[in-house]
N, C-alpha and C positions, 0 to 999 in steps of 0.2 A: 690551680696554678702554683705553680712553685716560690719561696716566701724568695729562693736564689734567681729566680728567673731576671736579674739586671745585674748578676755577678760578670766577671769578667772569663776571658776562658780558662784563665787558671785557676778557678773557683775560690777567689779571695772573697772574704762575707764585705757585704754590699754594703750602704748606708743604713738601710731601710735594719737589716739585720744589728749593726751596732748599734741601732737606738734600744732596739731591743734588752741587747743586754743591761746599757747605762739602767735601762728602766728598773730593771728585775731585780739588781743590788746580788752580792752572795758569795760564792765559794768561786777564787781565781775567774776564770771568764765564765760570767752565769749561763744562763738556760735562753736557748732560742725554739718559741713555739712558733712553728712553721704554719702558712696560714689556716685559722683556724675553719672547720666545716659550718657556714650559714647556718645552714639546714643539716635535721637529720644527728644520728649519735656518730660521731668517730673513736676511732682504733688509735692511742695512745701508744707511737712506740718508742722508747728512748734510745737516744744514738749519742754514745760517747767515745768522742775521738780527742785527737791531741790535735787543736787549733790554733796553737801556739805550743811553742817550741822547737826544740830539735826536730822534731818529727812532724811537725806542721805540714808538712807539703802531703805527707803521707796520709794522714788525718783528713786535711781537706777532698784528696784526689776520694779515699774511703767515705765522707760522707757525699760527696759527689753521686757515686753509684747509686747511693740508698736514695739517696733522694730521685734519681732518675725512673727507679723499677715503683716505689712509694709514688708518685706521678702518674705511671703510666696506669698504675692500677686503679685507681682513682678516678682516670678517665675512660677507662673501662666500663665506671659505674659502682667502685669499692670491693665491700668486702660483702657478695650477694648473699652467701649464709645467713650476714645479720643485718638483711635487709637493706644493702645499698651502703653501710657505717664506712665512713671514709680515713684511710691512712693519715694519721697528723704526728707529724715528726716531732720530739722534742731534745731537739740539740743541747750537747753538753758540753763544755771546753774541758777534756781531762789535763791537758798541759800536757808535759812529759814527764809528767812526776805521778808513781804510784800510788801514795799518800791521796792526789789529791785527787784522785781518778775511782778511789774507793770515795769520797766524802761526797763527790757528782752523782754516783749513782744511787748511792743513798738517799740526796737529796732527790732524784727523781723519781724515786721507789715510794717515798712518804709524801711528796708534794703533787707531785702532776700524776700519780695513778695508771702508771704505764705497765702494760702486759708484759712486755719482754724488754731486754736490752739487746742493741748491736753496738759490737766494738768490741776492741778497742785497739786495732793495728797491732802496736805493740808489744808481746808476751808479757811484759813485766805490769805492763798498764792490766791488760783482760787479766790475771792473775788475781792482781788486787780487785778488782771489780769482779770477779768469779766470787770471792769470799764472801761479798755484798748479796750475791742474788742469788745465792745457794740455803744463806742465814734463810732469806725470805721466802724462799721454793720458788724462785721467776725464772724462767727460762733468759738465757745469754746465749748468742748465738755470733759466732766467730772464726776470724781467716787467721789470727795470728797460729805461730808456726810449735810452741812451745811444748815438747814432751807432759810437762807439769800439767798444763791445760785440761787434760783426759788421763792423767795418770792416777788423779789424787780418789777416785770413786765418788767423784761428785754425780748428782742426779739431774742435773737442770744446767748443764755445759755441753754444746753443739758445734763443734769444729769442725768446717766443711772442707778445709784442706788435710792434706799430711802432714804426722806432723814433722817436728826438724830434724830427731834422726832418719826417719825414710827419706826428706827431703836431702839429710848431708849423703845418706850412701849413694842416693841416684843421681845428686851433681858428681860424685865418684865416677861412680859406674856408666852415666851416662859420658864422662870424659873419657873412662881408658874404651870404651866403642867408638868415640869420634878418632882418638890418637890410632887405635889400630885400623880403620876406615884408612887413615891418612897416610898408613906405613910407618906409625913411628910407635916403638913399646915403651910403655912410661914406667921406668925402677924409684925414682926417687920424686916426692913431691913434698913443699910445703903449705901449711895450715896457717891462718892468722884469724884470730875472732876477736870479735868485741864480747865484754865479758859479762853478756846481759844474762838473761833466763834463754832467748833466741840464738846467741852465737854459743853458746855452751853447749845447748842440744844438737844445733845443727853440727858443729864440731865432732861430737862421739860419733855422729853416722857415718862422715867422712874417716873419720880411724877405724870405724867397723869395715868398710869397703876397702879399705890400704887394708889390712891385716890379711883379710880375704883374698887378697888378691896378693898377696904376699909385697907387696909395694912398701918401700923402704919412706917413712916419713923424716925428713932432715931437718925440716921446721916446723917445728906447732907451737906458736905464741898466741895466748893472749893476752891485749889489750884494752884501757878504761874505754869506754864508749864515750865518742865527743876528744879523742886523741887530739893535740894540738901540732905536735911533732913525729910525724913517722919515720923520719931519718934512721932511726935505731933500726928500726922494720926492714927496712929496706936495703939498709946496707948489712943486713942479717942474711937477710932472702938470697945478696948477690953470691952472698961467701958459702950459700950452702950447697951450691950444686945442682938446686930442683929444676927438675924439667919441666912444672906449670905449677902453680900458686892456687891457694883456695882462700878467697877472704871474705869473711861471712861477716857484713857491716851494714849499717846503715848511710845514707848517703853523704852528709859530710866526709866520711871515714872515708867510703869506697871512691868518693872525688881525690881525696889527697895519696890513697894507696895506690892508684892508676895514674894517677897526674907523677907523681914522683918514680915509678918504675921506667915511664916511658921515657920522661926525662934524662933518667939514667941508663938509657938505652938496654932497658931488660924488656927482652922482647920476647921470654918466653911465654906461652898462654894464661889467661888469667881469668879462670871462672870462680866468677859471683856467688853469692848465698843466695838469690834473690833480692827483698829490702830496697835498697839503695844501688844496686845496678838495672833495676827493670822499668825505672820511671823517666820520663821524657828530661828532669834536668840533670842526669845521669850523662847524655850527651851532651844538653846543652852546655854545663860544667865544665867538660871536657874535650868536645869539639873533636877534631880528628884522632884525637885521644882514644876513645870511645869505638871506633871501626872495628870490628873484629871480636871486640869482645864478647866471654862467653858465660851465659849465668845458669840455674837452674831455678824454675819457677813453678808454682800451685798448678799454672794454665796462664793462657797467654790469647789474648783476642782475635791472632788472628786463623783461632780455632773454629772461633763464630760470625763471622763478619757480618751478619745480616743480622745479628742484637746487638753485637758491640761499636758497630758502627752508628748507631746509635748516640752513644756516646759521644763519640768523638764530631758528628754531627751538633749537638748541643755543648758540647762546654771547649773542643778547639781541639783536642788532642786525642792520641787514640788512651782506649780504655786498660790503664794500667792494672795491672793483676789484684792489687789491694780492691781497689773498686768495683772489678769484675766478682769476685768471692764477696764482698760487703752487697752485691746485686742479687747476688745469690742468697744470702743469709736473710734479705728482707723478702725475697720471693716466697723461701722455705717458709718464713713465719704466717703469709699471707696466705699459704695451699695448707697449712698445717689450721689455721683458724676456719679456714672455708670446711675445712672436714671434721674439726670438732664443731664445728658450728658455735664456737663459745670462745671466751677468751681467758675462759679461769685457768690459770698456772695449773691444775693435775691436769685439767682435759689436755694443753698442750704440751706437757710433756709426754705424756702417753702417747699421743701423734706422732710426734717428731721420734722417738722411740720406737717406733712400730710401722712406720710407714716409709716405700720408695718414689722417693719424687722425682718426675719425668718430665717433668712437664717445665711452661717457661725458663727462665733464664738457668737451670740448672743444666741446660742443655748444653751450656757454657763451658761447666766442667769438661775435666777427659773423661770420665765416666761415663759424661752423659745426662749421669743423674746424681742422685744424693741420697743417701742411705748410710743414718746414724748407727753402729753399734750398742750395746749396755755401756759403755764409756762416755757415749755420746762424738765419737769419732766418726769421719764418712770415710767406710772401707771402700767408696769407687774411686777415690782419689790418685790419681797417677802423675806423677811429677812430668816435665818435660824441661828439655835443654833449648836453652832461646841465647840470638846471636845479635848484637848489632851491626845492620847493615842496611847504608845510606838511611842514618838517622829514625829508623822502624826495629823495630824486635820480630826477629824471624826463627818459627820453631824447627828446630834442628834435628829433633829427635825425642822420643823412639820414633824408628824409621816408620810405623803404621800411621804417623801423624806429623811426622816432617815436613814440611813446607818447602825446604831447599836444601841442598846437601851441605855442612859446615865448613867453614874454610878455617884451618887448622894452620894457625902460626907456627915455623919450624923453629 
């Protein structure tokens, strides 16, 4: 049973969970061991998200997943290779601070004896925490979107989406096939990002797609992350002429950059980076706000409704894309240990390196499956364009896996 199972449905940690931490003492919000196996040896895995902060929401919805698939496996009967040994989570608070997101994983690398790590949403967070379990040889296995992630020739880093330049060219590219669908040719567009390790990436992919496509860019700003005032933004965006907007943000940002456009009655289209346009208080934020708009995302649940319904079954809301890929990431760890039958760091990188996984919740992806490169990148990864409409994320496109045909603001 799950240590969350009397959380609420927006997966805030429970009573039972805060004693925990009070207990443990340590670095920013300590370590929550999820309940532990009676009987029998368990499977140690660390999951470090951001529990607070900026990115809280994001965090929680991400340890959400793992904990849903880490459950079901469980009830399954474990991890049969080693005999029945049961999934035991141990939660980490990285905060939204780099710094402190390497010093959790460390502590759970030398303290609780965990095989792998998941996490950490955030590019800048799994960055710092990449440096931590690469020193060690542990496997890290992660949805964040960040070029750097799989660029640096690390051995023991598993990214099972795309990353954020494929991701910026195909919110592109997947725009000018909505705009010509709709009868309208797109010449000029502008860029806005937060200036993390994520909106920097995903940024070049969107200038790689304009260039390509000979598309005129008239705005490309960026912005601190955690913006207080976008007025400068905005009244930049109105004087440039663009005929749709790309703002790669996280969700405070992307509430004030849509809350302020529509205001001022800039009604031109406005596709997301992902982040912070693909989660439930994305609308709630925003309210009618919110109708129409259009994002690019890893995959999107209503790919799979018969696993990700699931989700939304248990914690109240449907299963947002962070969570769906962090379901993923603990599945993979779970098929990758059943086939090394071991849990020693070389047996599971070699796995995760050399093998295609078909099977459970990888089904999820557009792939289908998951299959790491020598980078530790998933080449089955295909992005998709997702729309809000009547308060659900509906996929748009590519047309082999569209759900509804997109309705294109003129």
């Amino acid at each position: 049973m799950s240590s969350s199972g009397n959380d609420t449905a927006s997966g805030r940690i429970n009573r039972r969970q805060a004693l925990a931490f009070a207990a443990v003492g340590g670095i920013a919000m300590p370590f929550v061991l999820r309940d532990a196996v009676a009987q029998g040896k368990a499977v140690n895995v660390g999951v470090v998200m951001p529990l607070s902060g900026a990115n809280a929401q994001f965090g929680i919805n991400s340890r959400n997943g793992v904990e849903l698939v880490a459950d079901e496996i469980n009830a399954a009967g474990g991890i049969k290779a080693l005999g029945g040994a049961r999934i035991n989570l141990v939660i980490a608070d990285s905060t939204s601070t780099p710094t402190t997101a390497a010093n959790v994983a460390q502590r759970l690398l030398t303290q609780n004896d965990v095989v792998a790590i998941l996490g950490a949403f955030a590019s800048s967070l799994t960055i710092a925490i990449s440096e931590v379990t690469e020193r060690r040889g542990v496997p890290l296995l992660t949805m964040s979107f960040s070029d750097q992630i799989t660029g640096r020739g690390f051995e023991n880093i598993f990214q099972v989406v795309a990353k954020a330049s494929v991701l910026g060219k195909a919110q592109f590219d997947g725009t000018m096939a909505l705009a010509a669908t709709a009868g309208q040719k797109l010449e000029r567009i502008a860029i806005m990002y937060e200036d993390t390790a994520y909106g920097t990436s995903q940024a070049a992919g969107l200038r790689e797609g304009a260039k390509a496509a000979g598309v005129q860019i008239v705005m490309d700003d960026a912005y601190p992350l955690g913006i207080t005032d976008v007025t400068p933004l905005i009244n930049k965006l109105r004087a440039s002429g663009a005929q749709a907007v790309f703002p790669v943000s996280y969700l405070n940002d992307s509430l004030q950059i849509i809350r302020a456009m529509r205001q001022q009655k800039i009604g031109i289209p406005a596709i997301g980076g992902a982040a912070g346009y693909v989660i439930p208080d994305f609308e709630k934020g925003l309210g009618e706000f919110a109708e129409g708009v259009l994002s690019i995302a890893p995959a999107n649940y209503d790919l799979a409704p018969e696993l990700t319904e699931r989700f939304r079954k248990r914690y109240g809301y449907f299963m947002v894309h962070e969570a769906l890929e962090h379901a993923v990431c603990m599945d993979v760890l779970a098929q990758a240990i059943e086939t090394a039958k071991s849990t020693a760091p070389e047996a599971l990188r070699k796995v995760l390196h050399g093998t295609r996984f078909e099977a459970g919740w990888t089904k999820t992806m557009t792939g289908g499956a998951v299959q790491f490169d020598k980078t530790g990148l998933n080449t089955l990864s295909v992005p998709v364009m997702v729309q809000w409409r009547s308060k659900e994320l509906v996929t748009v496109w590519p047309s082999d896996v569209a759900k509804a045909k997109a309705v294109w603001a003129s």
